[in-house]
LUMZAKOL-532077 format. One record per residue (C-alpha): x, y, z; residue in three letters; residue number from 1. Coordinates in Angstrom, 2 decimals, padded with zeros to 5 digits. Example, Ala and Ser with C-alpha at 12.3 -4.5 7.8 and 13.67 -1.06 7.14 Angstrom:
BEGIN
<rec c1="012.30" c2="-004.50" c3="007.80" residu="Ala" num="1"/>
<rec c1="013.67" c2="-001.06" c3="007.14" residu="Ser" num="2"/>
This chain:
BEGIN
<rec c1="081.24" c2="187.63" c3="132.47" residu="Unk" num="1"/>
<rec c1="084.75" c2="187.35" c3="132.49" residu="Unk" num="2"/>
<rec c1="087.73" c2="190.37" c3="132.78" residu="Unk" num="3"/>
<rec c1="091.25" c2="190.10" c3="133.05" residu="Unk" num="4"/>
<rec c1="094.30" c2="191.93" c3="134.85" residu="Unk" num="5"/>
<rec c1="097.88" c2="191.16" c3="134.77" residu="Unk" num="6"/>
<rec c1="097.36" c2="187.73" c3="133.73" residu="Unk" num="7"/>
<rec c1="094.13" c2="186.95" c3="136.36" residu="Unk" num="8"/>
<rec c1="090.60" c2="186.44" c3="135.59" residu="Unk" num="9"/>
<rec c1="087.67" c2="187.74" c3="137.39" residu="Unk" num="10"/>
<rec c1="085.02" c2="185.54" c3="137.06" residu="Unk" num="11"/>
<rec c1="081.45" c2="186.57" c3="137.88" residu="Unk" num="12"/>
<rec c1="079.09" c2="183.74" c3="139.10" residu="Unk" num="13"/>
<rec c1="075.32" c2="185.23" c3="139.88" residu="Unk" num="14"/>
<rec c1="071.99" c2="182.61" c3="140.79" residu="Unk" num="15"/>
<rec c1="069.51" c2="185.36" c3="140.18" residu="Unk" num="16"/>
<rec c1="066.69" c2="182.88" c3="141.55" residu="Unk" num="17"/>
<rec c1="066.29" c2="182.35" c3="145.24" residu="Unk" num="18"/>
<rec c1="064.98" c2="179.13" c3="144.48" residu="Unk" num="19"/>
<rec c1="068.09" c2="177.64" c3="142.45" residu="Unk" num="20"/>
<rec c1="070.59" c2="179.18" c3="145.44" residu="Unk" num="21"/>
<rec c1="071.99" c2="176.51" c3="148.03" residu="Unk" num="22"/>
<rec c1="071.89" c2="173.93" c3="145.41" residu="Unk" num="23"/>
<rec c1="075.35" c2="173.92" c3="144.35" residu="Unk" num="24"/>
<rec c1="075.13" c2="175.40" c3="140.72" residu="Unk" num="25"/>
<rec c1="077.64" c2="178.41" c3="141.85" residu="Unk" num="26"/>
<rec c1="080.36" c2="175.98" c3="143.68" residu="Unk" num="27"/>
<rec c1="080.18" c2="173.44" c3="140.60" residu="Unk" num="28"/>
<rec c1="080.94" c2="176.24" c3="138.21" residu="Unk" num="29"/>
<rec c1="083.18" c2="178.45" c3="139.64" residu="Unk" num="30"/>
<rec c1="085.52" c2="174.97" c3="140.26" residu="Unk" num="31"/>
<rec c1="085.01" c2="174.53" c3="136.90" residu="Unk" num="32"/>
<rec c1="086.32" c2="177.83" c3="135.70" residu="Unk" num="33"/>
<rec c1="088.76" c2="177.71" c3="138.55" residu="Unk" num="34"/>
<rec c1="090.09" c2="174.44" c3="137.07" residu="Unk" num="35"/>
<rec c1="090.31" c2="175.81" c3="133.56" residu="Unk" num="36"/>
<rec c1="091.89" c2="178.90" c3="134.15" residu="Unk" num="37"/>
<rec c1="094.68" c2="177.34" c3="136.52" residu="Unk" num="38"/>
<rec c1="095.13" c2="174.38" c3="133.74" residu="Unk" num="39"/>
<rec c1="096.34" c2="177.33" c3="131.34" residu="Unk" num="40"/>
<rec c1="098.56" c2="178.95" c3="134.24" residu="Unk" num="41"/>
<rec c1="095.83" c2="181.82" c3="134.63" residu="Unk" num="42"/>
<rec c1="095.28" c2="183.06" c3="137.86" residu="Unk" num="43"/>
<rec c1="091.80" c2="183.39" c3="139.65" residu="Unk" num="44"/>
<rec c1="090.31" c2="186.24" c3="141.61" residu="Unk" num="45"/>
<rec c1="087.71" c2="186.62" c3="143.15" residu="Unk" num="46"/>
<rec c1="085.74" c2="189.83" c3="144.13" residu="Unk" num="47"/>
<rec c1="082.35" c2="190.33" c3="145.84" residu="Unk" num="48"/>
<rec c1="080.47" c2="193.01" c3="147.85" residu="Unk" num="49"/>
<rec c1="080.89" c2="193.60" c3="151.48" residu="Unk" num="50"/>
<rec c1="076.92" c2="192.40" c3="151.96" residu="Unk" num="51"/>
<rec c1="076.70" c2="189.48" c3="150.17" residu="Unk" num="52"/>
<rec c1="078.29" c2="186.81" c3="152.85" residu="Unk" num="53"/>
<rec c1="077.01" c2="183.78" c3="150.54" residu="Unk" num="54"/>
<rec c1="079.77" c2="184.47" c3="147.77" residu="Unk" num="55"/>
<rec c1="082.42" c2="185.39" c3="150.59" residu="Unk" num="56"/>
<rec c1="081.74" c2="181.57" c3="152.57" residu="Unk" num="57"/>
<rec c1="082.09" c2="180.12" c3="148.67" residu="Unk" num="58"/>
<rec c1="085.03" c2="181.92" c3="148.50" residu="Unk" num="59"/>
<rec c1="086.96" c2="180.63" c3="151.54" residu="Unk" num="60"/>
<rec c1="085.34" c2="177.19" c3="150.70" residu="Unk" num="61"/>
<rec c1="087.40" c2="176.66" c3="147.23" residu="Unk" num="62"/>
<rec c1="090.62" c2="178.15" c3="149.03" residu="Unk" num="63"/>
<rec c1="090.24" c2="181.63" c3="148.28" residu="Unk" num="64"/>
<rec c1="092.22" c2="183.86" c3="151.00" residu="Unk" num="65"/>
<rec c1="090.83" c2="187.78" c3="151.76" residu="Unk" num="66"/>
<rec c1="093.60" c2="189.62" c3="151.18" residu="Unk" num="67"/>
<rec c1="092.21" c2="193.11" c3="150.95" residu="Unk" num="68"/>
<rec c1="088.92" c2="195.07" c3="150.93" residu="Unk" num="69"/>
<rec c1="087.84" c2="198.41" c3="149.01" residu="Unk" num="70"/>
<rec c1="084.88" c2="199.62" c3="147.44" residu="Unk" num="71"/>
<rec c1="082.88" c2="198.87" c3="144.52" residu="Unk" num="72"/>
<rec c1="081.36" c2="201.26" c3="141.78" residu="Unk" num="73"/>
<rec c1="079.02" c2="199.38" c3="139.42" residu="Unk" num="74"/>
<rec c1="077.81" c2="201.31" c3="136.57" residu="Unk" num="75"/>
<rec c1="074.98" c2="200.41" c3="133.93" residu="Unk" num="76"/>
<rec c1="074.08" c2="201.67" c3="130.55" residu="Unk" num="77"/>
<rec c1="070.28" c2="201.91" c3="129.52" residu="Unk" num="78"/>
<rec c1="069.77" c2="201.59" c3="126.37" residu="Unk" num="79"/>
């Protein structure tokens, strides 16, 4: 999934199967999409949730800073 604001992309990057985490998959495609977003002078962000300490170490590893914390509101519609 992808959203944009003010000329910045969120990009969402979820391994639903414990046994496909720790291999890599997320850090080879969010430098990917990190890569082709800052070829075409688009800015990354990147937002997670307070718990989930896996996405904020991947974060900090492809030079992501924290700059500021808030909460999240996820919503769903069932069909």
């Amino acid at each position: 999934m992808k959203r944009t604001v003010n000329n910045s992309y969120f990009i969402d990057v979820v391994t639903y199967s414990e046994a496909e985490r720790g291999k890599g998959y997320g850090t080879l495609a969010a430098r990917s999409l990190i890569s082709y977003y800052l070829e075409r002078g688009q800015l990354p962000l990147w937002e997670t949730t307070h718990e989930n300490t896996a996405s904020h170490r991947l974060a900090l590893k492809l030079g992501f800073e924290h700059v500021e914390s808030y909460p999240v509101f996820a919503y769903v519609m069932e069909s």
